[in-house]
N, C-alpha and C positions, 0 to 999 in steps of 0.2 A: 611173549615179546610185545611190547607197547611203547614202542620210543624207535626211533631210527637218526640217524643225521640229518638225510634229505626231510626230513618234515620240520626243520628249522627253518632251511632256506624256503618251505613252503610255507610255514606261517612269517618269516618276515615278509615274502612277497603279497599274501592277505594285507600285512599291515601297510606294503605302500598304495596298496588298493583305497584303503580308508584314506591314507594321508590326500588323495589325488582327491577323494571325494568332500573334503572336508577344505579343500583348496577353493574349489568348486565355489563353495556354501559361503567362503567367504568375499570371492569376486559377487556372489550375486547380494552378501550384504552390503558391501559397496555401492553396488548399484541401485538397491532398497534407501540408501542416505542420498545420492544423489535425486534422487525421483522426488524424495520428501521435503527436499531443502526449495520447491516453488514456496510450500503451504505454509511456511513459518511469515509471511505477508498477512494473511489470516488470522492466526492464533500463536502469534510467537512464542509463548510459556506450552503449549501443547505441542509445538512444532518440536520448540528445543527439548523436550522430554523424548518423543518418539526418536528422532534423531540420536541424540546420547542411549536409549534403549539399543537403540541397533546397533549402535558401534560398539555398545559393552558386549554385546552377544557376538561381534563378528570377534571384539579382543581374547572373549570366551575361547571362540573355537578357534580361534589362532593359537592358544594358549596349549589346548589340546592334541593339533595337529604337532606341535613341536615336541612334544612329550612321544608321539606315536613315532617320529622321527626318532628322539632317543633308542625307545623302547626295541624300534627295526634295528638301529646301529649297532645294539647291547646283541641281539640278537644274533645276529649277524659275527659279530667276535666272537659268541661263545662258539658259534660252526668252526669257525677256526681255529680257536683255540682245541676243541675235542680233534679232530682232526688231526693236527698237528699230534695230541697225545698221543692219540690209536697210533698215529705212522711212529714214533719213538717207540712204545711200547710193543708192537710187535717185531723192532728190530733190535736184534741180539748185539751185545755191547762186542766192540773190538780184540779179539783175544791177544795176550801177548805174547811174544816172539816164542818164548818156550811152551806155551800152550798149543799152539799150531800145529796139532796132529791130522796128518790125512786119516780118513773115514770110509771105509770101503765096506760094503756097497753104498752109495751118497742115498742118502732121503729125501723127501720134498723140500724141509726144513734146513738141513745143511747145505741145498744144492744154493737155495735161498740166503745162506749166510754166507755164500762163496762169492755169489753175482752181489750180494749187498758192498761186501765191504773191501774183496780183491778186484772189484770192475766197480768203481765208484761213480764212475761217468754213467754207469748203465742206468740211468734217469729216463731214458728216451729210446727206447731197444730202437723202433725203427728208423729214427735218426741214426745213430751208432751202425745199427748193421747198413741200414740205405753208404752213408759215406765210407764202408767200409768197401761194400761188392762195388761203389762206383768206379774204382781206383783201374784203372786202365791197363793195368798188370794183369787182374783176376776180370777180364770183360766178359770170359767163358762162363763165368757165375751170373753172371747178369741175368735174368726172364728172360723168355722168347717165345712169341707165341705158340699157344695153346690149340688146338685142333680136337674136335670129339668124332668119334665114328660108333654108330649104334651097333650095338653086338650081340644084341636080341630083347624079346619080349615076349611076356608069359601071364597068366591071369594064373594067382595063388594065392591060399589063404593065410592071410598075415595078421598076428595080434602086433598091435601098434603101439604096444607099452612102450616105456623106457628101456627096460631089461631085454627084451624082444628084439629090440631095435640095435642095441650094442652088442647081441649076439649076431648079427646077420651083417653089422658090420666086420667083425670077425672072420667070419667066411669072407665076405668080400675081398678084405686087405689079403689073407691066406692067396688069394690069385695072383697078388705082385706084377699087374700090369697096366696100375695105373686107371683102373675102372671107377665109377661109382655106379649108383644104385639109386634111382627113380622112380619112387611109389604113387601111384595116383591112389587115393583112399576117398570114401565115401562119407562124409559128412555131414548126417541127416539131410539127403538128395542132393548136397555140395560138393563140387570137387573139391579136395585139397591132398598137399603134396608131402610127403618125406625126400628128402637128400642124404644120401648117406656119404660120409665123406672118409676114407682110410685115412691112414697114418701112413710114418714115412716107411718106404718099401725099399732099404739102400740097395740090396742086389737082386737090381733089374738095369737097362737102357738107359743111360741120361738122356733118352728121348722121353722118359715116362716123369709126368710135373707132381709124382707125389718122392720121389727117389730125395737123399737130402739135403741138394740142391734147394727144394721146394720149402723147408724151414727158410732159406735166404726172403724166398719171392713172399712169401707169408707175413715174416716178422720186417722186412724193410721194403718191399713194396704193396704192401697190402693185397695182397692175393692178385695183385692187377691183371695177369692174363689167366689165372682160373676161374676168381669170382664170373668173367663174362661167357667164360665156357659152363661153367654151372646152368648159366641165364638161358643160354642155348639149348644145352641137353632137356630145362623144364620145357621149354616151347617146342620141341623137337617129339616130347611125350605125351604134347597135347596142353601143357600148362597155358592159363588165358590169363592177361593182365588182370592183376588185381586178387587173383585168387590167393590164398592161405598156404604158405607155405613154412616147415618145420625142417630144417638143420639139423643134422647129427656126426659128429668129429669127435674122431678118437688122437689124440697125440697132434700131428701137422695137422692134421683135417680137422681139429680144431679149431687149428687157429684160421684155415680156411674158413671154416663156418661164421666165427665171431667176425670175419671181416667181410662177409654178405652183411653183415648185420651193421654198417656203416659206410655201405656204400650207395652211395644217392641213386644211383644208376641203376641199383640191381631194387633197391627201395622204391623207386619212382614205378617200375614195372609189377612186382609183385608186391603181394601183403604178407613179407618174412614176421610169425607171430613169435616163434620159439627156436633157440638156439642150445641145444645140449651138447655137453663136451666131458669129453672123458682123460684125465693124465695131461690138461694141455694149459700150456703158459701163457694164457691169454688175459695176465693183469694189468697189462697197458691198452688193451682194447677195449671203448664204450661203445655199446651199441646205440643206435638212433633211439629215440622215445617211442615206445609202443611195443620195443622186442622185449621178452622175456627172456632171461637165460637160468639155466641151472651148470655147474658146473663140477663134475666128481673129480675127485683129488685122493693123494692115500696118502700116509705119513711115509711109507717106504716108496715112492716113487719118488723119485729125481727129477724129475722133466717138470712136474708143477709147480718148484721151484726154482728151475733154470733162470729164469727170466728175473728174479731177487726182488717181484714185485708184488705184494698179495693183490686177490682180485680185490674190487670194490662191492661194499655190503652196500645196497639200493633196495627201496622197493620191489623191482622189477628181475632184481640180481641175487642169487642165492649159488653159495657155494657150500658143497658139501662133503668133510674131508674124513676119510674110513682111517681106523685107526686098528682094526680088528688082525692078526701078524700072521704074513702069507709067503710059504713057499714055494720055492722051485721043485717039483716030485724028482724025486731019484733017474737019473737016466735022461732027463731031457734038457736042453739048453736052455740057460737063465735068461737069457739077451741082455736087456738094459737091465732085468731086476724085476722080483716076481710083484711088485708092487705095479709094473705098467700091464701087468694083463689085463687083457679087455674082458676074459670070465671075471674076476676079479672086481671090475668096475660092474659087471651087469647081475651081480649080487648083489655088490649096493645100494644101485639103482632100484631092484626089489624091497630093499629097505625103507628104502625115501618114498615106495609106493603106498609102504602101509604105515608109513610113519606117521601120528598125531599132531606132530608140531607145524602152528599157524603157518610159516613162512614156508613149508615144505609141502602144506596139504595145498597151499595157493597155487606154488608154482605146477604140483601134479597138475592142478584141474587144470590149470590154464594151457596146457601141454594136451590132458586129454578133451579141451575143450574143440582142440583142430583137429587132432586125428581121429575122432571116434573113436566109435566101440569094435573099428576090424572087420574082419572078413576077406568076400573075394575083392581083389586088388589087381591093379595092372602092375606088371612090376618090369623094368626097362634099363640096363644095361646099358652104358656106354662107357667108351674106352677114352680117356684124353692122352694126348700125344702130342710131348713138346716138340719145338720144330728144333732141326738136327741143327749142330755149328755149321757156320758156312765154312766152304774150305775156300784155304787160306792158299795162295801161291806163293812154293819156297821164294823166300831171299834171295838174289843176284847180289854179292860184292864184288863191288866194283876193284879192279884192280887201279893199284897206283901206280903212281907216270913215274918211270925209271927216274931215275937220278941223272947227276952231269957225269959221275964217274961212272957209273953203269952203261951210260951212252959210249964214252968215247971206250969204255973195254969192248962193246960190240964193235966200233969203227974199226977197230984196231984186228981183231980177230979175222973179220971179214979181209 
Protein backbone atom coordinates (compact mmCIF):
# COMPACT_ATOMS: atom_id res chain seq x y z
CA UNK A 1 0.00 0.00 0.00
CA UNK A 2 1.63 3.45 -0.97
CA UNK A 3 -0.84 6.06 -1.98
CA UNK A 4 -4.04 6.94 -0.03
CA UNK A 5 -6.60 9.94 -1.11
CA UNK A 6 -6.08 11.80 2.18
CA UNK A 7 -2.29 12.31 1.29
CA UNK A 8 -3.48 14.55 -1.74
CA UNK A 9 -5.21 16.89 0.35
CA UNK A 10 -2.04 16.55 2.58
CA UNK A 11 0.37 17.54 -0.03
CA UNK A 12 -1.78 20.22 -1.42
CA UNK A 13 -2.05 21.72 2.00
CA UNK A 14 2.22 21.40 2.07
CA UNK A 15 1.80 23.36 -1.04
CA UNK A 16 -0.23 26.32 0.41
CA UNK A 17 2.32 26.23 3.08
CA UNK A 18 5.12 27.38 0.44
CA UNK A 19 2.55 29.56 -1.57
CA UNK A 20 2.15 31.72 2.00
CA UNK A 21 5.91 31.69 2.38
CA UNK A 22 6.89 32.76 -0.90
CA UNK A 23 4.10 35.68 -0.40
CA UNK A 24 5.99 36.46 2.47
CA UNK A 25 9.48 36.81 0.23
CA UNK A 26 7.77 38.87 -1.93
CA UNK A 27 6.22 41.70 0.58
CA UNK A 28 9.71 41.84 2.01
CA UNK A 29 11.18 42.35 -1.81
CA UNK A 30 9.08 45.28 -1.97
CA UNK A 31 10.12 46.48 0.85
CA UNK A 32 14.18 45.74 -0.23
CA UNK A 33 13.11 48.48 -3.59
CA UNK A 34 11.63 50.86 -1.28
CA UNK A 35 14.75 51.13 1.17
CA UNK A 36 16.92 51.37 -2.02
CA UNK A 37 15.17 53.90 -4.12
CA UNK A 38 17.03 56.80 -1.15
CA UNK A 39 20.62 55.65 -2.70
CA UNK A 40 19.95 56.01 -6.42
CA UNK A 41 20.87 60.30 -5.27
CA UNK A 42 24.25 58.68 -5.03
CA UNK A 43 25.00 56.37 -7.95
CA UNK A 44 21.90 56.31 -10.04
CA UNK A 45 23.42 53.61 -12.76
CA UNK A 46 24.22 51.30 -9.47
CA UNK A 47 20.98 52.31 -7.86
CA UNK A 48 18.93 51.46 -11.01
CA UNK A 49 20.75 48.17 -11.47
CA UNK A 50 20.12 46.93 -7.83
CA UNK A 51 16.58 48.14 -7.81
CA UNK A 52 15.48 46.36 -11.29
CA UNK A 53 17.75 43.24 -9.58
CA UNK A 54 15.25 43.07 -7.03
CA UNK A 55 12.19 43.43 -8.76
CA UNK A 56 13.21 40.74 -11.47
CA UNK A 57 13.67 38.38 -8.34
CA UNK A 58 10.43 39.41 -6.58
CA UNK A 59 8.70 38.88 -10.65
CA UNK A 60 10.71 35.50 -10.21
CA UNK A 61 9.01 34.30 -7.24
CA UNK A 62 5.90 35.76 -8.03
CA UNK A 63 6.15 33.76 -11.11
CA UNK A 64 6.55 30.63 -9.08
CA UNK A 65 4.12 31.25 -6.30
CA UNK A 66 1.52 31.10 -9.11
CA UNK A 67 2.58 27.94 -10.65
CA UNK A 68 2.34 26.40 -6.83
CA UNK A 69 -1.17 27.87 -6.84
CA UNK A 70 -1.91 25.96 -10.09
CA UNK A 71 -0.17 23.00 -9.12
CA UNK A 72 -2.44 23.04 -5.32
CA UNK A 73 -5.67 23.56 -7.73
CA UNK A 74 -4.68 20.43 -10.23
CA UNK A 75 -4.15 18.78 -7.04
CA UNK A 76 -6.82 19.29 -5.41
CA UNK A 77 -9.40 18.15 -8.55
CA UNK A 78 -7.60 15.24 -9.03
CA UNK A 79 -9.08 14.35 -4.97
CA UNK A 80 -12.22 14.85 -6.45
CA UNK A 81 -12.27 13.62 -9.28
CA UNK A 82 -10.84 9.83 -7.66
CA UNK A 83 -13.44 10.25 -5.18
CA UNK A 84 -16.03 10.90 -7.13
CA UNK A 85 -14.81 7.56 -9.10
CA UNK A 86 -14.43 5.16 -5.95
CA UNK A 87 -18.14 6.44 -4.97
CA UNK A 88 -19.42 5.30 -8.79
CA UNK A 89 -17.51 2.49 -8.94
CA UNK A 90 -18.29 0.82 -5.75
CA UNK A 91 -22.09 1.45 -6.65
CA UNK A 92 -23.88 -1.21 -8.28
CA UNK A 93 -25.78 0.02 -11.58
CA UNK A 94 -29.73 0.22 -11.25
CA UNK A 95 -31.38 -3.20 -11.99
CA UNK A 96 -34.34 -3.39 -14.28
CA UNK A 97 -37.81 -3.97 -13.47
CA UNK A 98 -37.49 -7.57 -14.35
CA UNK A 99 -34.29 -8.05 -12.73
CA UNK A 100 -35.55 -7.15 -9.24
CA UNK A 101 -35.41 -10.54 -7.52
CA UNK A 102 -35.53 -10.54 -3.75
CA UNK A 103 -32.40 -12.38 -2.01
CA UNK A 104 -32.78 -14.12 1.03
CA UNK A 105 -30.65 -14.34 3.33
CA UNK A 106 -29.62 -10.28 2.30
CA UNK A 107 -25.66 -9.81 2.55
CA UNK A 108 -23.60 -6.90 3.31
CA UNK A 109 -23.43 -6.16 -0.35
CA UNK A 110 -27.26 -6.37 -1.34
CA UNK A 111 -28.39 -4.97 1.96
CA UNK A 112 -26.18 -2.00 0.50
CA UNK A 113 -27.66 -2.17 -3.03
CA UNK A 114 -31.24 -1.88 -1.38
CA UNK A 115 -30.36 1.32 0.88
CA UNK A 116 -28.46 2.67 -2.33
CA UNK A 117 -30.87 2.67 -4.85
CA UNK A 118 -34.69 1.90 -3.29
CA UNK A 119 -33.92 4.86 -0.21
CA UNK A 120 -32.11 7.25 -2.44
CA UNK A 121 -32.45 10.14 -0.13
CA UNK A 122 -30.45 7.84 2.27
CA UNK A 123 -27.40 10.50 1.84
CA UNK A 124 -27.56 11.57 5.33
CA UNK A 125 -28.94 8.48 7.60
CA UNK A 126 -28.98 10.78 10.62
CA UNK A 127 -30.81 13.48 9.06
CA UNK A 128 -33.47 11.02 7.55
CA UNK A 129 -33.90 8.91 10.63
CA UNK A 130 -33.49 12.31 13.26
CA UNK A 131 -36.77 13.83 11.00
CA UNK A 132 -38.26 10.76 10.80
CA UNK A 133 -38.50 9.76 14.97
CA UNK A 134 -39.25 13.74 15.28
CA UNK A 135 -42.63 13.36 13.93
CA UNK A 136 -45.16 13.81 16.93
CA UNK A 137 -47.14 10.60 16.08
CA UNK A 138 -43.88 8.28 16.95
CA UNK A 139 -42.73 10.70 20.22
CA UNK A 140 -42.44 7.17 22.09
CA UNK A 141 -39.40 6.55 19.80
CA UNK A 142 -37.80 9.48 20.64
CA UNK A 143 -34.43 9.05 23.50
CA UNK A 144 -34.94 9.59 26.99
CA UNK A 145 -32.71 9.67 29.44
CA UNK A 146 -30.25 7.20 30.22
CA UNK A 147 -29.47 6.19 33.91
CA UNK A 148 -26.46 3.57 35.00
CA UNK A 149 -26.49 1.46 38.18
CA UNK A 150 -23.10 -0.48 39.00
CA UNK A 151 -23.85 -4.28 39.29
CA UNK A 152 -20.58 -5.25 40.31
CA UNK A 153 -16.83 -5.49 40.29
CA UNK A 154 -14.06 -8.11 40.15
CA UNK A 155 -10.11 -8.17 39.49
CA UNK A 156 -9.61 -11.00 36.49
CA UNK A 157 -7.35 -12.01 34.19
CA UNK A 158 -8.05 -10.57 30.83
CA UNK A 159 -5.87 -10.84 27.43
CA UNK A 160 -6.91 -7.49 25.76
CA UNK A 161 -6.58 -8.69 22.15
CA UNK A 162 -9.11 -7.92 19.65
CA UNK A 163 -10.44 -11.46 19.50
CA UNK A 164 -10.61 -11.61 23.38
CA UNK A 165 -12.30 -8.68 23.49
CA UNK A 166 -15.33 -9.51 21.07
CA UNK A 167 -15.60 -12.76 22.71
CA UNK A 168 -16.40 -11.38 26.19
CA UNK A 169 -18.49 -8.94 24.48
CA UNK A 170 -20.51 -11.93 23.50
CA UNK A 171 -21.11 -13.11 27.03
CA UNK A 172 -21.95 -9.74 27.94
CA UNK A 173 -24.81 -9.09 25.18
CA UNK A 174 -25.91 -13.02 26.06
CA UNK A 175 -27.27 -11.19 29.48
CA UNK A 176 -29.82 -8.89 27.49
CA UNK A 177 -30.19 -6.31 30.18
CA UNK A 178 -28.65 -3.57 28.76
CA UNK A 179 -25.07 -3.83 30.65
CA UNK A 180 -21.77 -2.95 29.57
CA UNK A 181 -18.37 -3.71 30.69
CA UNK A 182 -15.51 -1.47 32.14
CA UNK A 183 -11.91 -2.62 32.01
CA UNK A 184 -9.23 -0.71 33.76
CA UNK A 185 -5.95 -2.39 32.21
CA UNK A 186 -2.53 -1.51 32.98
CA UNK A 187 -0.31 0.24 30.62
CA UNK A 188 3.32 -0.05 31.45
CA UNK A 189 2.32 1.69 35.12
CA UNK A 190 -0.87 3.61 33.18
CA UNK A 191 -4.31 3.32 33.63
CA UNK A 192 -6.13 2.75 30.57
CA UNK A 193 -9.67 1.63 29.77
CA UNK A 194 -11.84 -0.95 27.45
CA UNK A 195 -15.70 -0.18 27.01
CA UNK A 196 -17.43 -2.83 25.80
CA UNK A 197 -20.59 -1.94 24.11
CA UNK A 198 -23.49 -4.90 23.07
CA UNK A 199 -25.65 -4.98 20.29
CA UNK A 200 -29.31 -4.65 20.04
CA UNK A 201 -30.99 -6.90 22.66
CA UNK A 202 -34.85 -6.55 21.13
CA UNK A 203 -36.39 -9.01 23.88
CA UNK A 204 -35.95 -7.19 26.89
CA UNK A 205 -37.82 -3.73 28.60
CA UNK A 206 -38.06 -0.79 26.46
CA UNK A 207 -36.62 0.53 29.62
CA UNK A 208 -33.19 -1.03 28.49
CA UNK A 209 -31.26 1.72 25.70
CA UNK A 210 -29.45 -1.19 23.82
CA UNK A 211 -33.40 -2.84 22.83
CA UNK A 212 -34.09 -1.56 18.97
CA UNK A 213 -35.22 1.47 19.88
CA UNK A 214 -31.46 2.34 20.44
CA UNK A 215 -30.59 1.87 16.51
CA UNK A 216 -33.09 5.27 16.40
CA UNK A 217 -31.01 7.19 19.22
CA UNK A 218 -27.58 5.86 17.49
CA UNK A 219 -28.05 6.48 13.93
CA UNK A 220 -30.34 10.10 14.32
CA UNK A 221 -29.31 11.29 17.56
CA UNK A 222 -25.89 10.40 18.01
CA UNK A 223 -25.92 8.31 20.76
CA UNK A 224 -26.96 11.56 22.71
CA UNK A 225 -28.24 10.15 26.16
CA UNK A 226 -25.76 6.83 26.01
CA UNK A 227 -22.43 8.42 24.87
CA UNK A 228 -22.85 10.58 28.43
CA UNK A 229 -23.81 7.42 30.31
CA UNK A 230 -20.71 5.75 29.02
CA UNK A 231 -18.76 9.14 30.33
CA UNK A 232 -20.25 8.22 33.67
CA UNK A 233 -19.94 4.55 34.16
CA UNK A 234 -15.67 5.34 33.08
CA UNK A 235 -15.53 8.06 36.14
CA UNK A 236 -17.73 5.85 38.29
CA UNK A 237 -14.79 3.05 37.69
CA UNK A 238 -12.24 5.25 38.68
CA UNK A 239 -11.42 6.60 34.94
CA UNK A 240 -9.48 10.31 35.34
CA UNK A 241 -9.54 13.04 32.70
CA UNK A 242 -7.37 12.52 30.13
CA UNK A 243 -6.64 8.91 30.43
CA UNK A 244 -6.62 6.35 27.12
CA UNK A 245 -9.50 4.93 26.46
CA UNK A 246 -10.59 1.91 23.73
CA UNK A 247 -14.14 1.19 22.37
CA UNK A 248 -15.47 -2.01 21.51
CA UNK A 249 -19.27 -2.45 19.57
CA UNK A 250 -20.58 -5.28 18.10
CA UNK A 251 -23.86 -4.39 15.74
CA UNK A 252 -25.77 -1.01 17.70
CA UNK A 253 -22.91 -0.80 20.03
CA UNK A 254 -21.04 0.01 17.29
CA UNK A 255 -22.44 2.52 16.14
CA UNK A 256 -22.55 3.64 20.02
CA UNK A 257 -18.88 3.41 19.90
CA UNK A 258 -18.09 5.51 16.63
CA UNK A 259 -20.28 8.14 18.13
CA UNK A 260 -17.87 8.50 21.38
CA UNK A 261 -15.56 9.01 18.77
CA UNK A 262 -17.17 12.56 17.63
CA UNK A 263 -18.36 13.71 20.44
CA UNK A 264 -16.52 16.85 21.78
CA UNK A 265 -17.83 16.32 25.20
CA UNK A 266 -16.96 12.81 25.73
CA UNK A 267 -13.33 13.93 23.68
CA UNK A 268 -12.68 17.13 25.70
CA UNK A 269 -12.71 14.61 28.98
CA UNK A 270 -11.02 11.59 27.84
CA UNK A 271 -8.24 10.47 25.35
CA UNK A 272 -10.84 7.99 23.16
CA UNK A 273 -7.43 6.39 21.15
CA UNK A 274 -9.18 3.31 19.31
CA UNK A 275 -12.61 2.48 18.18
CA UNK A 276 -13.37 -1.28 16.95
CA UNK A 277 -16.58 -2.47 15.52
CA UNK A 278 -17.82 -5.52 14.62
CA UNK A 279 -21.15 -6.17 11.82
CA UNK A 280 -21.93 -2.38 12.29
CA UNK A 281 -23.06 0.42 9.82
CA UNK A 282 -21.19 3.13 10.66
CA UNK A 283 -20.15 4.60 7.17
CA UNK A 284 -21.63 7.98 7.69
CA UNK A 285 -19.73 8.45 11.04
CA UNK A 286 -16.05 10.34 11.12
CA UNK A 287 -14.37 10.23 13.92
CA UNK A 288 -12.47 13.42 15.53
CA UNK A 289 -8.57 13.46 14.40
CA UNK A 290 -6.42 11.32 16.54
CA UNK A 291 -9.19 8.19 16.84
CA UNK A 292 -8.23 5.17 15.27
CA UNK A 293 -10.79 2.68 14.05
CA UNK A 294 -10.80 -0.64 12.66
CA UNK A 295 -13.93 -2.12 11.43
CA UNK A 296 -14.96 -5.99 10.74
CA UNK A 297 -17.67 -6.61 8.24
CA UNK A 298 -18.46 -10.04 6.42
CA UNK A 299 -19.83 -10.34 2.97
CA UNK A 300 -22.83 -12.41 4.36
CA UNK A 301 -23.87 -9.97 7.08
CA UNK A 302 -26.67 -7.55 6.15
CA UNK A 303 -26.42 -4.89 8.75
CA UNK A 304 -22.86 -3.62 7.24
CA UNK A 305 -24.58 -2.79 4.58
CA UNK A 306 -27.94 -1.46 5.89
CA UNK A 307 -26.93 1.98 5.99
CA UNK A 308 -25.90 1.81 1.55
CA UNK A 309 -22.78 3.66 2.64
CA UNK A 310 -19.28 2.11 2.49
CA UNK A 311 -16.96 3.18 5.35
CA UNK A 312 -14.29 5.61 4.40
CA UNK A 313 -10.64 4.39 3.55
CA UNK A 314 -8.29 7.00 5.80
CA UNK A 315 -5.11 6.79 7.43
CA UNK A 316 -6.49 6.41 10.66
CA UNK A 317 -9.63 4.15 9.27
CA UNK A 318 -9.33 0.57 8.12
CA UNK A 319 -12.08 -1.69 7.32
CA UNK A 320 -11.80 -5.16 7.14
CA UNK A 321 -14.42 -7.52 5.20
CA UNK A 322 -14.30 -11.61 5.82
CA UNK A 323 -15.28 -13.36 3.00
CA UNK A 324 -14.47 -16.93 4.28
CA UNK A 325 -18.78 -18.83 4.08
CA UNK A 326 -20.36 -19.40 7.52
CA UNK A 327 -23.19 -21.35 8.92
CA UNK A 328 -25.93 -21.69 11.01
CA UNK A 329 -25.02 -25.42 12.88
CA UNK A 330 -28.09 -27.65 12.69
CA UNK A 331 -30.58 -27.13 15.58
CA UNK A 332 -29.89 -23.62 16.54
CA UNK A 333 -31.55 -20.27 15.57
CA UNK A 334 -30.13 -18.30 12.63
CA UNK A 335 -31.35 -14.84 13.85
CA UNK A 336 -30.44 -12.09 11.49
CA UNK A 337 -27.81 -14.60 9.64
CA UNK A 338 -24.91 -16.59 10.51
CA UNK A 339 -22.72 -13.77 8.90
CA UNK A 340 -23.58 -11.32 12.19
CA UNK A 341 -22.11 -13.77 14.86
CA UNK A 342 -19.81 -12.21 16.94
CA UNK A 343 -17.58 -15.93 17.20
CA UNK A 344 -17.51 -15.26 13.58
CA UNK A 345 -16.17 -11.62 13.87
CA UNK A 346 -13.56 -12.80 16.76
CA UNK A 347 -11.86 -15.22 14.24
CA UNK A 348 -11.35 -12.50 12.08
CA UNK A 349 -10.10 -10.42 14.32
CA UNK A 350 -7.41 -13.33 14.96
CA UNK A 351 -6.61 -12.87 11.39
CA UNK A 352 -6.01 -9.21 11.25
CA UNK A 353 -3.71 -10.11 14.39
CA UNK A 354 -1.36 -12.05 12.48
CA UNK A 355 -1.88 -10.48 9.29
CA UNK A 356 1.33 -8.82 7.38
CA UNK A 357 -0.34 -6.19 5.67
CA UNK A 358 1.05 -2.36 6.37
CA UNK A 359 -2.52 -0.98 7.07
CA UNK A 360 -3.52 -3.80 9.35
CA UNK A 361 -0.12 -4.32 11.28
CA UNK A 362 -0.51 -0.37 12.01
CA UNK A 363 -3.85 -0.27 13.04
CA UNK A 364 -3.03 -3.75 15.56
CA UNK A 365 -0.16 -1.80 17.24
CA UNK A 366 -2.00 1.09 17.69
CA UNK A 367 -4.80 -0.70 19.39
CA UNK A 368 -2.15 -2.88 21.34
CA UNK A 369 -0.31 0.31 21.95
CA UNK A 370 -3.33 1.22 24.72
CA UNK A 371 -4.26 -1.94 26.09
CA UNK A 372 -1.03 -3.64 26.77
CA UNK A 373 0.09 -6.82 26.98
CA UNK A 374 -2.99 -8.05 29.91
CA UNK A 375 -3.23 -9.55 32.94
CA UNK A 376 -4.96 -8.80 36.18
CA UNK A 377 -7.75 -6.10 35.50
CA UNK A 378 -10.50 -4.49 37.29
CA UNK A 379 -13.44 -5.44 35.56
CA UNK A 380 -16.90 -3.35 36.35
CA UNK A 381 -20.35 -4.00 35.28
CA UNK A 382 -22.99 -1.52 34.96
CA UNK A 383 -26.48 -1.65 33.85
CA UNK A 384 -27.97 1.40 31.82
CA UNK A 385 -31.58 2.02 32.19
CA UNK A 386 -33.63 4.07 29.93
CA UNK A 387 -36.18 6.20 31.82
CA UNK A 388 -39.68 4.63 31.42
CA UNK A 389 -42.74 6.69 29.14
CA UNK A 390 -44.42 9.13 31.19
CA UNK A 391 -47.89 8.10 31.72
CA UNK A 392 -50.22 9.66 29.81
CA UNK A 393 -53.81 10.77 31.38
CA UNK A 394 -56.79 9.16 29.31
CA UNK A 395 -58.66 11.66 27.06
CA UNK A 396 -61.92 13.28 28.35
CA UNK A 397 -64.48 14.17 25.25
CA UNK A 398 -66.12 16.52 25.55
CA UNK A 399 -69.69 16.05 24.97
CA UNK A 400 -71.67 18.16 22.51
CA UNK A 401 -74.43 20.77 23.42
CA UNK A 402 -77.74 19.15 22.27
CA UNK A 403 -79.32 20.62 19.38
CA UNK A 404 -82.61 22.98 19.23
CA UNK A 405 -84.66 20.00 18.38
CA UNK A 406 -83.23 17.68 21.03
CA UNK A 407 -84.06 20.52 23.48
CA UNK A 408 -87.43 21.27 22.79
CA UNK A 409 -88.10 16.84 22.56
CA UNK A 410 -86.78 17.16 26.31
CA UNK A 411 -89.22 20.24 26.99
CA UNK A 412 -91.87 18.43 25.60
CA UNK A 413 -91.36 14.99 27.42
CA UNK A 414 -90.90 16.67 30.62
Amino acid sequence: MSFQLEELLRGAAALDELVKQLVNIETEARQVQGCLEPFLYDSYETGCNAINAVAESRKEVGRVRQELVEVSASVRASHRDYVETEAWNIMPMPPTFGEMKPAWPLTRDSANYLATWLVPFWTTPRGVVHDVLESSQISDLQPRPVSIEKMDESVENVEPSMAESLRRLERLHARNDGEIEVIRLDNNGAASWMVLIPGTQPHSPNTNPFDALGIGEALGYDSEEVVPAVGQALREAGAEAGDQVVAVGHSQGGLHAMNLSQNRAFLNEFDLKYVLTAGAPVGGMAAEPGVSSLHLEHVQDWVPGAEGRNNPDTKDRVTVTLTNEVKTPDGEDAGIGPGHDQQNYAAGAELVAASHDESLAASTAAFAGVVGAGGAAKVTRFKLERAPLPIRSPTLRRASPPTSKETRSGAASR
